[in-house]
C-alpha positions in Angstrom: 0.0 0.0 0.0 1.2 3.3 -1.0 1.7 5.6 1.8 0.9 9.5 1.7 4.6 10.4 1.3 4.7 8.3 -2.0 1.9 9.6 -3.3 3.0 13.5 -2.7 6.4 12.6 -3.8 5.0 10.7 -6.7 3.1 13.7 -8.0 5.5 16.5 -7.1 8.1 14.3 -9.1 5.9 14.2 -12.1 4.9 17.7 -12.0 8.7 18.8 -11.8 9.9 16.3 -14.7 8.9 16.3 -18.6 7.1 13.5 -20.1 10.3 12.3 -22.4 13.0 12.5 -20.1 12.3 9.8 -17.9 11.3 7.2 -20.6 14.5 7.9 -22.4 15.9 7.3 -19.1 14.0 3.9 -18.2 15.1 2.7 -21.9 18.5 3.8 -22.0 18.4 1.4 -18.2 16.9 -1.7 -19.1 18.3 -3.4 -16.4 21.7 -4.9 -17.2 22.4 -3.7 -20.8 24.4 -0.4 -19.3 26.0 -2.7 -16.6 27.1 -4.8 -19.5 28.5 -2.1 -21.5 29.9 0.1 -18.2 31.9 -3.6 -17.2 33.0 -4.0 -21.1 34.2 -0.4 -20.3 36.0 -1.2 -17.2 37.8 -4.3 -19.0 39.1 -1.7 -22.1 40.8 0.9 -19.2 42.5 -2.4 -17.3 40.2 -2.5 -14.4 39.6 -6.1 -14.5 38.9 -6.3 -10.4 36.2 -3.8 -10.6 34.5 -5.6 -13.8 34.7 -9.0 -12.2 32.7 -7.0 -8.9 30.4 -5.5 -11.3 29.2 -8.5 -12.9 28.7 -10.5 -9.6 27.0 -7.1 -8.1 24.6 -7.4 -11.6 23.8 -11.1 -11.3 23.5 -11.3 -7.2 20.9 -7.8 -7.7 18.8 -9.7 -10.5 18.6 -12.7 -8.1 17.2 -10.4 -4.8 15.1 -8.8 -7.1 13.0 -11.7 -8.6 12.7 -13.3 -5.1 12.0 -9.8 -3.5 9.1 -8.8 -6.2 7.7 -12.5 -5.6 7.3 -11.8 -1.7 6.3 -8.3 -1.7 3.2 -7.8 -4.0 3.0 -4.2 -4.3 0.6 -2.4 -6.3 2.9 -0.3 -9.2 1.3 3.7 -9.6 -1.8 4.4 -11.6 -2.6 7.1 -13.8 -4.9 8.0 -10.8 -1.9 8.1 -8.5 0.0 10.5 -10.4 -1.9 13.8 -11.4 -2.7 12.6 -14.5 0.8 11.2 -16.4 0.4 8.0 -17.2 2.8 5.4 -16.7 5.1 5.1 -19.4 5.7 2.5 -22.2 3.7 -1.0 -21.7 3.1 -2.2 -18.2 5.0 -4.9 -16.2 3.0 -7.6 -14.8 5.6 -7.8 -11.9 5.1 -6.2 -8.5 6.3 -2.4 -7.6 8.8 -3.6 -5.2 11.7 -3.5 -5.4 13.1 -1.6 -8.5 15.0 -3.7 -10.4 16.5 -0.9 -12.7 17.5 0.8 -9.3 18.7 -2.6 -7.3 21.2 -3.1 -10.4 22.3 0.4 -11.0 23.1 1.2 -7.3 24.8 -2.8 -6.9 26.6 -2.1 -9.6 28.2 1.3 -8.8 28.7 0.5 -4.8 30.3 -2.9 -6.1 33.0 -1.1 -8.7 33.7 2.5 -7.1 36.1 2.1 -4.8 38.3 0.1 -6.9 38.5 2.7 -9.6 41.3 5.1 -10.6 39.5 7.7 -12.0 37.1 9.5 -9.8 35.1 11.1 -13.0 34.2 7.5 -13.7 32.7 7.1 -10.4 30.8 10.5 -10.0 29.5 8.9 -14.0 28.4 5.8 -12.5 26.8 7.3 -9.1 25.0 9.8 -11.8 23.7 7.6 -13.1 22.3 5.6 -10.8 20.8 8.6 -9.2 18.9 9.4 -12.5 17.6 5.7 -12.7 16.1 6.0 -9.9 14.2 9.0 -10.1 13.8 8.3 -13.4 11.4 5.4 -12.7 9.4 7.4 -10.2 8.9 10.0 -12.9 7.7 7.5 -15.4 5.4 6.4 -13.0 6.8 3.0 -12.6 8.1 2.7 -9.0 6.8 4.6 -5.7 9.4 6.7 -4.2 9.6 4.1 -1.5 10.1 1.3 -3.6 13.4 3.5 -4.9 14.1 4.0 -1.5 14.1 0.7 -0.5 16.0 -0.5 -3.5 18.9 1.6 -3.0 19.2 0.3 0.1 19.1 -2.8 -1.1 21.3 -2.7 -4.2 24.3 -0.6 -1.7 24.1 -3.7 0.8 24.5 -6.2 -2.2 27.0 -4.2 -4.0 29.0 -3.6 -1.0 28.7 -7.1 -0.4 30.6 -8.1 -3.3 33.5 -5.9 -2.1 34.0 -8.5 0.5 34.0 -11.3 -2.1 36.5 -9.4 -4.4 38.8 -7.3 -2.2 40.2 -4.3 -3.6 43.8 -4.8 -4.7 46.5 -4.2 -1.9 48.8 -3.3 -4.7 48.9 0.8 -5.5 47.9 1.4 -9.0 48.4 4.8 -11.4 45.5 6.9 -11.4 44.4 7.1 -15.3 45.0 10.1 -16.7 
């Protein structure tokens, strides 16, 4: 059940974003295609810890998120819900929580950051993760809780995978 603060949240979202933005958004994130690309990245610049983290933080997030969605069956927003927008692009038959698109975007990013060497990549990656979430609430996909609780989620699970994959204890070159 949606709680006050989602639905003010919810609207006030929609009311402050444009109808295009956050579709392009929710596309450009389909789940694990960026993480894909952003760990084919890493590989290319030499970062070969951080990809390995990456793809265990995208696989271990896709896991929590099927179980998660099967045990809490939340309602996703309406048009009703949101002043109006309608929720974007055909609907998921899968429950509101958690976000998968946020789960994987936060994992990923809290798995790989800290073992970077160039902090422009990270502020990249923590972008756009940020704009993922918000992304679905202004799409009118998620409730603000539901992002909420997925980033939560997604930090735990990507921080999780630092312990399986400790940084390297070797100093490396920042990139240039």
């Amino acid at each position: 059940m949606p709680t006050l603060i989602d639905r003010g949240v919810l609207r006030a979202v929609v009311a402050s974003t444009g109808r295009r933005a956050p579709v392009v958004v929710s596309s450009l994130s389909n789940h694990q295609k960026p993480w894909l690309a952003a760990t084919v990245v890493l590989l290319v610049l030499g970062e070969r810890r951080a990809a390995a983290r990456g793809l265990m933080a995208v696989a271990a997030a896709g896991a929590v998120n099927g179980v998660l969605k099967n045990l809490v069956d939340r309602r996703r927003p309406q048009t009703s819900d949101s002043a109006g927008r309608a929720p974007s692009g055909d609907p998921p038959h899968s429950a509101s929580f958690p976000s998968g698109h946020t789960i994987t975007a936060v994992a990923f990013t809290a798995a790989v950051t800290d073992e970077l060497r160039h902090p422009l990549l990270a502020a990249a990656l923590a972008s756009m993760a940020a704009a993922i979430g918000l992304a679905r609430v202004a799409a009118v996909r998620h409730w603000p809780t539901d992002i909420a609780g997925s980033v939560v989620i997604g930090a735990v699970g990507g921080l999780a995978t630092r312990r399986l994959v400790p940084a390297s204890r070797v100093p490396r070159p920042p990139l240039p």
